[in-house]
N, C-alpha and C positions, 0 to 999 in steps of 0.2 A: 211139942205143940206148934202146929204153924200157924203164923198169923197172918191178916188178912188189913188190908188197910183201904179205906176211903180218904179222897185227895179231893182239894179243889185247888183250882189251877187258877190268876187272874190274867188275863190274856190281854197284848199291846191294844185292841180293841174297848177294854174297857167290859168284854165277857167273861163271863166264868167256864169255867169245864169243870166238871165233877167226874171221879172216876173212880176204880176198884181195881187194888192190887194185889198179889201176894209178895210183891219186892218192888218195896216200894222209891229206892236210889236209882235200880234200874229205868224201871217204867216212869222216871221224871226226869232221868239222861236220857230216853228215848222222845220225848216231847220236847226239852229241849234243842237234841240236835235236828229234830224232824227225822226221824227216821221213818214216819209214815207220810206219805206224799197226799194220801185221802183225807188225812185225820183231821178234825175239826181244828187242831192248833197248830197246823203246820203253817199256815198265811199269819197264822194269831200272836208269832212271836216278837219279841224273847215274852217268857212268861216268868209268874213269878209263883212259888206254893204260898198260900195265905194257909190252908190247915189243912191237917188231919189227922185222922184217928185210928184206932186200932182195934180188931177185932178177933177172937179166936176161933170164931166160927165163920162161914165166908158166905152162907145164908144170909146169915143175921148183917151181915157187910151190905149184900147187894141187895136188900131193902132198906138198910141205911140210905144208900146209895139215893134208890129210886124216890125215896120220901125226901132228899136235898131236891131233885131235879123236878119235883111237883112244886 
């Protein structure tokens, strides 16, 4: 069973980023180091995880997802 995880990120700005992973150590060593130069958290660091959760389906993840960011 793979799992699927929704993250929220608190950014040195004092914003949030919410996001959708399937490895979720990875994908929040990649925001940390900026590995994306585009990314909304790359200006936003250092960042901290305040939560997340876990999902086994990844559907059900990225409507999670989308009903944080409404």
């Amino acid at each position: 069973m793979k799992l699927s995880y929704v993250y929220i990120l608190l950014c040195s700005d004092d914003t949030y980023y919410v996001g959708v992973t399937s490895n979720l150590e990875k994908r929040i060593e990649e925001h940390i180091v900026g590995k994306y130069y585009e990314s909304y958290t790359y200006s936003r660091r250092p960042l901290k995880l305040v939560y997340y959760t876990t999902f086994t389906d990844i559907v059900i993840a990225i409507e999670y997802e989308k009903k944080i960011k409404k």
